[in-house]
MIPAKOL-357420 format. One record per residue: residue number from 0; z, x, y of N, C-alpha, C in turn. Coordinates in nm, 2 decimals. Layout:
pos:n.up:n.east:n.north:ca.up:ca.east:ca.north:c.up:c.east:c.north
NUM:Z:X:Y:Z:X:Y:Z:X:Y
...
END
This chain:
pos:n.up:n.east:n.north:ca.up:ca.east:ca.north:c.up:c.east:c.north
0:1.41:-1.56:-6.29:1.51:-1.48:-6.37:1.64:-1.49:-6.30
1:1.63:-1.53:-6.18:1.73:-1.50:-6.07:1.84:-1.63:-6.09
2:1.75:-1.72:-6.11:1.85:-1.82:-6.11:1.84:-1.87:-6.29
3:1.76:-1.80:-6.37:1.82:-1.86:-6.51:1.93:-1.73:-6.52
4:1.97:-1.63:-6.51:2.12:-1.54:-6.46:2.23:-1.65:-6.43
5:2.18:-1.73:-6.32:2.30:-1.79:-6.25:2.36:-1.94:-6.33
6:2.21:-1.96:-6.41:2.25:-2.10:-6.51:2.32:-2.07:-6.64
7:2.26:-1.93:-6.67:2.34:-1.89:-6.78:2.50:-1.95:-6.75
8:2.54:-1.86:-6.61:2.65:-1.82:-6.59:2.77:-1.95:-6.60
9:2.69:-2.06:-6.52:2.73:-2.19:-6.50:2.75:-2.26:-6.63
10:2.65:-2.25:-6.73:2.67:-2.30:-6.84:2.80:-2.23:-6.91
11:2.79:-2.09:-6.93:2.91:-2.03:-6.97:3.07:-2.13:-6.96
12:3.06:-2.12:-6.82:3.20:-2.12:-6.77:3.22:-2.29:-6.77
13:3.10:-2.36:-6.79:3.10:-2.55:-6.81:3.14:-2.53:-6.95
14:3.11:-2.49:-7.06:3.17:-2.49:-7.18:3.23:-2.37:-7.25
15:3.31:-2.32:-7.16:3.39:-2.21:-7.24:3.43:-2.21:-7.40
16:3.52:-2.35:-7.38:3.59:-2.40:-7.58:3.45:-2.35:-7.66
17:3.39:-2.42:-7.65:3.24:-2.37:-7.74:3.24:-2.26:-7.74
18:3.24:-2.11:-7.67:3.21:-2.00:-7.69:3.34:-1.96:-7.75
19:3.42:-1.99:-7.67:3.61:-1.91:-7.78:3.57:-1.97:-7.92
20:3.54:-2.07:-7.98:3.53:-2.08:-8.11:3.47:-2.02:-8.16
21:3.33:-1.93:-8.12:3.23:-1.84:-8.17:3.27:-1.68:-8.14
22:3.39:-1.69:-8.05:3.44:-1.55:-8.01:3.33:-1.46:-7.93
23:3.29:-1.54:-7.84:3.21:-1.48:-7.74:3.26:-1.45:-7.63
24:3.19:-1.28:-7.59:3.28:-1.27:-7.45:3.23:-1.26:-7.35
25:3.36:-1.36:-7.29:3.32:-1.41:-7.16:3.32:-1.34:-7.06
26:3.32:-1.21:-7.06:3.24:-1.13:-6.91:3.11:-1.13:-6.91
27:3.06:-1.15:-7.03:2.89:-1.18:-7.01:2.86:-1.27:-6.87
28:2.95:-1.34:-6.90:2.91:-1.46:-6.79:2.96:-1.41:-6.62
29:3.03:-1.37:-6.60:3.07:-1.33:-6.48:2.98:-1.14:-6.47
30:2.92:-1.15:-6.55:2.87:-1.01:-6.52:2.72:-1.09:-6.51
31:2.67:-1.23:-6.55:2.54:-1.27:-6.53:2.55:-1.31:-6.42
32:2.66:-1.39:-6.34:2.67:-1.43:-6.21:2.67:-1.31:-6.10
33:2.75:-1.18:-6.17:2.71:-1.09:-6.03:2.55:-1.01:-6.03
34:2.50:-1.01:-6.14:2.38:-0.99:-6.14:2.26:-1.05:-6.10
35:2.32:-1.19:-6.09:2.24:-1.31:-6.05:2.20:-1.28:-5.83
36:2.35:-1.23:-5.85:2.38:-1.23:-5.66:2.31:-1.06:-5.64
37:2.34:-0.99:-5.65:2.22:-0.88:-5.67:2.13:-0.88:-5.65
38:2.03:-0.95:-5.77:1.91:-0.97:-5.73:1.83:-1.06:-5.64
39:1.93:-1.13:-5.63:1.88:-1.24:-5.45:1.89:-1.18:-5.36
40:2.02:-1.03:-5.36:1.99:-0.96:-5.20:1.86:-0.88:-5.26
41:1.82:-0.84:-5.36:1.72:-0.74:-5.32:1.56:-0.81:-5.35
42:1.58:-0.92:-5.40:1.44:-0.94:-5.39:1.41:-0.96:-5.26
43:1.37:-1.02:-5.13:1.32:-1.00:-5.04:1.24:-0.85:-4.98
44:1.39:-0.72:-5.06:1.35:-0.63:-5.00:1.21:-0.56:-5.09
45:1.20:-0.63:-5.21:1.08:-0.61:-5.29:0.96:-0.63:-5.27
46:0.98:-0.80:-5.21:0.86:-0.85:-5.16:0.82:-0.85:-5.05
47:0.84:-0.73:-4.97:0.85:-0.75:-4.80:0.67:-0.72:-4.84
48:0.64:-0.75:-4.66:0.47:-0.76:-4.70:0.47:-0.60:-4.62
49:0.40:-0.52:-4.69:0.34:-0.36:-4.68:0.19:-0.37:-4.64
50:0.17:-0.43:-4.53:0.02:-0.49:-4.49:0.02:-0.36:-4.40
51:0.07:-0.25:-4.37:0.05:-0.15:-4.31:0.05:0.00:-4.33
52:0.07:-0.03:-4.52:0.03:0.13:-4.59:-0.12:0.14:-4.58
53:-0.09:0.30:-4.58:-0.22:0.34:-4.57:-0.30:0.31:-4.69
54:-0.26:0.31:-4.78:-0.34:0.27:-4.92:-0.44:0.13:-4.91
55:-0.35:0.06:-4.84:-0.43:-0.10:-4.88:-0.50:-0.10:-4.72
56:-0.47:0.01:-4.66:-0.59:0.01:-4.52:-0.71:0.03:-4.57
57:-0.70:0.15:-4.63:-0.75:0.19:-4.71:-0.88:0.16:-4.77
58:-0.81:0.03:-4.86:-0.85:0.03:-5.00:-0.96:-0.13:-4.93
59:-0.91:-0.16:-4.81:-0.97:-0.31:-4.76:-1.11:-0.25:-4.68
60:-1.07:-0.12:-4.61:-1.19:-0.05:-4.55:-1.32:-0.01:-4.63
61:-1.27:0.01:-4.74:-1.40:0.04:-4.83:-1.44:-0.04:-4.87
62:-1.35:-0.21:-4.89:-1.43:-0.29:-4.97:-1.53:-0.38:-4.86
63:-1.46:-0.38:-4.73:-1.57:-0.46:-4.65:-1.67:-0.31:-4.61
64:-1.67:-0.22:-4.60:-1.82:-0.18:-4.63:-1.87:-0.13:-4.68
65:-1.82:-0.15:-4.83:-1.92:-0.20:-4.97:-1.98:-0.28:-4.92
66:-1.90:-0.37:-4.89:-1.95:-0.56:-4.93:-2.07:-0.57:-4.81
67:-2.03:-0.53:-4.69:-2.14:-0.52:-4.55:-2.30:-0.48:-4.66
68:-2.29:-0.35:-4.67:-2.40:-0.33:-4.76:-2.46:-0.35:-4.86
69:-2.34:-0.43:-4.92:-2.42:-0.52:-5.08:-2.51:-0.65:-5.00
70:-2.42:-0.70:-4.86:-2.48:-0.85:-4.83:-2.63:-0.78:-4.81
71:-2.60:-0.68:-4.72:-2.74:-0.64:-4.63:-2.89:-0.63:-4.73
72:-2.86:-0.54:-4.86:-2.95:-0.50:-4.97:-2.97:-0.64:-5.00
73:-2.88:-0.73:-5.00:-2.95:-0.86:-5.09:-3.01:-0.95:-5.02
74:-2.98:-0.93:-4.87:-3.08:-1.00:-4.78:-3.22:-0.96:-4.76
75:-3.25:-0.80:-4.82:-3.34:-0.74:-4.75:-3.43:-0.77:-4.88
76:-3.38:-0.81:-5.03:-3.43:-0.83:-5.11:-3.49:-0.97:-5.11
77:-3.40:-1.06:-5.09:-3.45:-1.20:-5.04:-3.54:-1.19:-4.97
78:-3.61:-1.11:-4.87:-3.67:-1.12:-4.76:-3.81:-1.05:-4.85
79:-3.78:-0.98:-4.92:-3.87:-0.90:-4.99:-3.94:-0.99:-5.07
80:-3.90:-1.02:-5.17:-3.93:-1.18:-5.29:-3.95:-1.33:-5.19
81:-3.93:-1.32:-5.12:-3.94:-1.50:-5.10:-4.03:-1.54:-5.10
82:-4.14:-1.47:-5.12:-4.28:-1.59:-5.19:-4.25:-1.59:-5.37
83:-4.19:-1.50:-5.43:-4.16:-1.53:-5.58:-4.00:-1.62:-5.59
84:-4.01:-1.73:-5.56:-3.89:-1.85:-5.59:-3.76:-1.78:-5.68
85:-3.85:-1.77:-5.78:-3.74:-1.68:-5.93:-3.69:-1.53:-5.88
86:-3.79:-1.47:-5.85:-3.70:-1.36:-5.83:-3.62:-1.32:-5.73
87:-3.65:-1.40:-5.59:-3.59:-1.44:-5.47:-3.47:-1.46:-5.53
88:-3.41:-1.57:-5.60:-3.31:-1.64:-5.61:-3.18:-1.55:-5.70
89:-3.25:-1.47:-5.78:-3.20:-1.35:-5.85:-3.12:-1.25:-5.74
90:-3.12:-1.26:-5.59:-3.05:-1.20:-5.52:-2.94:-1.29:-5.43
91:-2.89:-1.42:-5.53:-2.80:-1.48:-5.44:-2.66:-1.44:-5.53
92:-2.55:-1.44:-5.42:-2.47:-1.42:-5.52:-2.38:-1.57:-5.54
93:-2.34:-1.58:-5.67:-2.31:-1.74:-5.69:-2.15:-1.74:-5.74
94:-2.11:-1.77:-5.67:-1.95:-1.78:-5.74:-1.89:-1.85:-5.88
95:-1.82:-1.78:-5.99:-1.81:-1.81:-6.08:-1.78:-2.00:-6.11
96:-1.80:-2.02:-6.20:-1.79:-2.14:-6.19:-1.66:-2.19:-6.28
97:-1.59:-2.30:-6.26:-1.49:-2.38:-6.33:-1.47:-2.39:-6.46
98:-1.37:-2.36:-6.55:-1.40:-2.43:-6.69:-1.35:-2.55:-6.68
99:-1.44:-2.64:-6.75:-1.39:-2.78:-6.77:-1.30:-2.81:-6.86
100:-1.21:-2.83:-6.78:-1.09:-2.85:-6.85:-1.08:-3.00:-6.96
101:-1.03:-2.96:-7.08:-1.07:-3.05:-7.18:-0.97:-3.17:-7.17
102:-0.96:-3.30:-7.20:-0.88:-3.42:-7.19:-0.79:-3.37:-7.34
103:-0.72:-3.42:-7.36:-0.66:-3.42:-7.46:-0.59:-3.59:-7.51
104:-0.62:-3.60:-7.62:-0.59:-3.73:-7.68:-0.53:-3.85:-7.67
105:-0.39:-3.73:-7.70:-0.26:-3.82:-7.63:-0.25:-3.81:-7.50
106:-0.32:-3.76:-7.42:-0.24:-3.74:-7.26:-0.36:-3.90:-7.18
107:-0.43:-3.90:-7.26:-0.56:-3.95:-7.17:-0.57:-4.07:-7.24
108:-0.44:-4.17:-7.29:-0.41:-4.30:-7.32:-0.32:-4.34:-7.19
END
């Protein structure tokens, strides 16, 4: 967004005659260029990394021990089943799998 602001702007001011014939005004464009510079100082301050609120301490504490305890119960199940193959196997956990992405006609000449 930051820099289609700044292309607008450039385009503006590369064909002005075009816009005077349509009676367009041109502080749009110098008001898209300072808005363009704006948001380049403040995005950084947007995306700074917050790896030290309490929320996502938090929120990462609980999920590794959920997860500690989900691994443990499913080991202890495995351990439980492993002479039944099938239902042994019903405690692995399997990562979702890929959709096969389809060819398309014209791309795959």
């Amino acid at each position: 967004m930051i820099q289609d602001l700044n292309d607008y702007a450039v385009f503006g001011r590369k064909h002005q005659k075009l816009f005077d014939v349509i009676g367009y005004d041109k502080s749009n464009f110098d008001r898209a260029a300072q808005l363009s510079r704006e948001m380049d100082e403040l995005l950084p301050l947007a995306t700074l990394d917050k790896s030290n609120s309490p929320e996502r301490i938090r929120r990462n504490k609980a999920f590794c021990l959920t997860k500690n305890l989900i691994d443990e119960l499913l080991t202890w199940a495995r351990y439980i089943f492993h002479e039944d193959k099938s239902l042994a196997s019903q405690f692995y956990i399997r990562p979702p799998r890929k959709k096969a992405v389809k060819k398309n006609k014209e791309t795959s000449k």
